[in-house]
N, C-alpha and C positions, 0 to 999 in steps of 0.2 A: 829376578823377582825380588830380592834383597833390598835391591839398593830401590828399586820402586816402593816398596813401602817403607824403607827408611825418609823419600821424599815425600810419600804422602803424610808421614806422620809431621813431617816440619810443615808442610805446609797443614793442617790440621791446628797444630798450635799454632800456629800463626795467624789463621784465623781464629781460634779461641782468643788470643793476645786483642786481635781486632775489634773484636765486637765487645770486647769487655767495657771501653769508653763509651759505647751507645748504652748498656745498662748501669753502668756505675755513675752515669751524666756527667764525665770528665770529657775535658779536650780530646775530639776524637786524633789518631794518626795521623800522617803524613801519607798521601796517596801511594807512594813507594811501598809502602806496607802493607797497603791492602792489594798490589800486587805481588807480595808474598805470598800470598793466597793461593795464589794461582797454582802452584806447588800441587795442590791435593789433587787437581787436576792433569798434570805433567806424572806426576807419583803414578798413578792410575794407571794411564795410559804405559807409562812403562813398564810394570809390571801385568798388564795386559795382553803387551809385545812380549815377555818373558812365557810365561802360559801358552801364547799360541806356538811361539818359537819351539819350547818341551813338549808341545801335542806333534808339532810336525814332524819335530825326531824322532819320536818314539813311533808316528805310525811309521814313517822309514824304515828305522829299524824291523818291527813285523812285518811288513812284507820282505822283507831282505831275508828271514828268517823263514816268511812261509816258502820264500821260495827253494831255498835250500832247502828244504825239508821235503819241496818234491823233487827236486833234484834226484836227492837219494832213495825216496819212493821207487824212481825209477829203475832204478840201479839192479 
């Protein structure tokens, strides 16, 4: 999840870096840079997969837990 929002953040300024020449009415970018952009969206999505990845293991882990717990129940 780290490293997802380390890339959303670049991608973030990166768009901020973009859009600065449409309001400051300078030369805007070079298209390569407005696919830098795309960043906030990759960022996201991988810390998206990180979250689900930590939900799936931790419900794992609980039932590995409930079930040992009736294990011993029984016992």
């Amino acid at each position: 999840m780290k490293a997802g929002g380390i890339v959303f953040i670049a991608g973030a300024v990166a768009t901020l870096a973009t859009m600065a020449p449409l309001l400051l009415d300078i030369d805007p970018f070079p298209s390569y840079a407005w696919a830098v952009c795309m960043l906030m969206g990759v960022g996201f999505a991988i810390s998206a997969a990180g979250v689900l990845r930590s939900a799936a293991a931790q419900r794992t882990a609980a039932r590995a837990s409930q079930a040992q717990a009736q294990a011993q129940a029984q016992v």
